[in-house]
N, C-alpha and C positions, 0 to 999 in steps of 0.2 A: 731330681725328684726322688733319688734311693730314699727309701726310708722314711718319707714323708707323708702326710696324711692326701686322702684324696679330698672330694667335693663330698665323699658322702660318707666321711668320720675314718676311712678304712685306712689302720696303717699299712709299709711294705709296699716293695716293688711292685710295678704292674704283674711282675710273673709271679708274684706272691700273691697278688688278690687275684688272681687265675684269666688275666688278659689274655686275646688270642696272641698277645707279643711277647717274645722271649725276653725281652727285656726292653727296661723303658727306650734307652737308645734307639731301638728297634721300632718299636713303636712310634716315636719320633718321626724315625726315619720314614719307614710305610706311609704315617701320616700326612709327610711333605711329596707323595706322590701325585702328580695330577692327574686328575679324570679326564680331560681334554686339553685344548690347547697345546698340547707334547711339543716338541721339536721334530717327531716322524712327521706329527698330525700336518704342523704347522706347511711342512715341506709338500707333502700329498696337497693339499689347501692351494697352493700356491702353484704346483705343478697343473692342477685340475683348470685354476682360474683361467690361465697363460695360457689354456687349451680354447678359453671361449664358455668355460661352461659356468653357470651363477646354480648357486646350491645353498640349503641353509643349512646348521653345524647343530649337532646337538640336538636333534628333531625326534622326536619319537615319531616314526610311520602310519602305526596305529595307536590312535590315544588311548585306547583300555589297555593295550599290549606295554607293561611297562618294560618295552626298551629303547637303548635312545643310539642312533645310528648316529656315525663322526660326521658324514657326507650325507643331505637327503635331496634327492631330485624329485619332490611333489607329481608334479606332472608325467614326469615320466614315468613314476614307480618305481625307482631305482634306490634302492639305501646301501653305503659301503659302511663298511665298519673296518677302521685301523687295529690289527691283533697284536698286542705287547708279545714278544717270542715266551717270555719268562712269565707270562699270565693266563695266555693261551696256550700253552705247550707246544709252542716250534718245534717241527719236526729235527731242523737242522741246530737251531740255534736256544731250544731249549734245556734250564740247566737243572739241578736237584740240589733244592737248597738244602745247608749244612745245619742250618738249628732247625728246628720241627720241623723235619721233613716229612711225617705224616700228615701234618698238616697242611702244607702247602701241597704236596702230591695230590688228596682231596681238594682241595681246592681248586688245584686247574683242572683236577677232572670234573668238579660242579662246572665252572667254564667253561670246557668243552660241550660237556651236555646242554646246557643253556646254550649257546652257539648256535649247537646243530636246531635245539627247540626252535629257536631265533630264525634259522632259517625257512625250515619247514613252514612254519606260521607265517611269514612274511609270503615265502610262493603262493602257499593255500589262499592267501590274500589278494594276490595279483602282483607281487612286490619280485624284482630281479634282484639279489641281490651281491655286491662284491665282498669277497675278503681280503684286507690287504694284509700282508705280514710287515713290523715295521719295519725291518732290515731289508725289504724289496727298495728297488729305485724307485723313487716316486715321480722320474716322469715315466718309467713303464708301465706304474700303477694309473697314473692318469690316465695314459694309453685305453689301459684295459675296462676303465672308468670311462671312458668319450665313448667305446664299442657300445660298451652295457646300456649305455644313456641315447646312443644315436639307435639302436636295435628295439628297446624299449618303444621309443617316440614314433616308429614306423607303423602306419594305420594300416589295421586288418584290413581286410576285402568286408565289403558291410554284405555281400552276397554270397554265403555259405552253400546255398543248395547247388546240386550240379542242373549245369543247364539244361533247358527241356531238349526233349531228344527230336529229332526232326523227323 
């Protein structure tokens, strides 16, 4: 596509008509990323099932709150979210890309911030919720997924006041 015109007359690479991609390759590339379905996701998924627990994928928790959890336990109020190390900034396993690296720097740091927003909102909500990183085991992450979901589902006392005094 060097060189060629786009959809909307423009000649020049994508880094020429000023794409967030450093080049069209790239772009490509980025582009053939998936949002869900992963090979982490798939594994957590599968980990989670084989524990006993049914969950729906790809859920937003709260419908106005546009975000959308990998893992959603309704019932329980439990949302996990799978964190790419290289998206999220892994503390151990995150790296600093070699082309715009200003760019991408900002950019995991918007993801981070959105994260933390992401959680905040979700407790403020009544929501527990887990972070998995993908490079975790995913039957430890389920693990930690069955605690969050068995802990969640445990019924208050519906009797808050202290009892009368004798």
């Amino acid at each position: 596509m060097d060189g060629e015109e786009s959809e909307a007359g423009e000649k020049g690479t994508m880094a020429e008509r000023g794409s967030w991609a450093s080049s069209d390759a790239v772009r490509a590339s980025m582009r053939a990323n998936k949002s869900r379905d992963t090979k982490p996701e798939l594994a957590l998924r599968r980990a989670v099932h084989a524990r006993g627990l049914r969950y729906r994928v790809a859920a937003r928790p709260i419908k106005e709150l546009r975000r959308t959890a990998d893992l959603l336990f309704t019932k329980a109020r439990v949302a996990v979210f799978l964190d790419g190390c290289f998206w999220h900034g892994c503390p151990e396993h995150h790296t600093v890309a070699v082309r715009n690296g200003g760019y991408w720097a900002s950019k995991v740091e918007r993801n981070r911030a959105r994260d933390m927003d992401t959680d905040q909102r979700l407790s403020e909500a009544g929501w527990a919720v887990v972070r998995v990183w993908e490079h975790e085991d995913p039957v430890q992450a389920a693990v930690r997924v069955e605690k969050a979901v068995a802990e969640a589902r445990r019924i208050p006392l519906r009797h808050t006041a202290p009892p009368p005094e004798s």
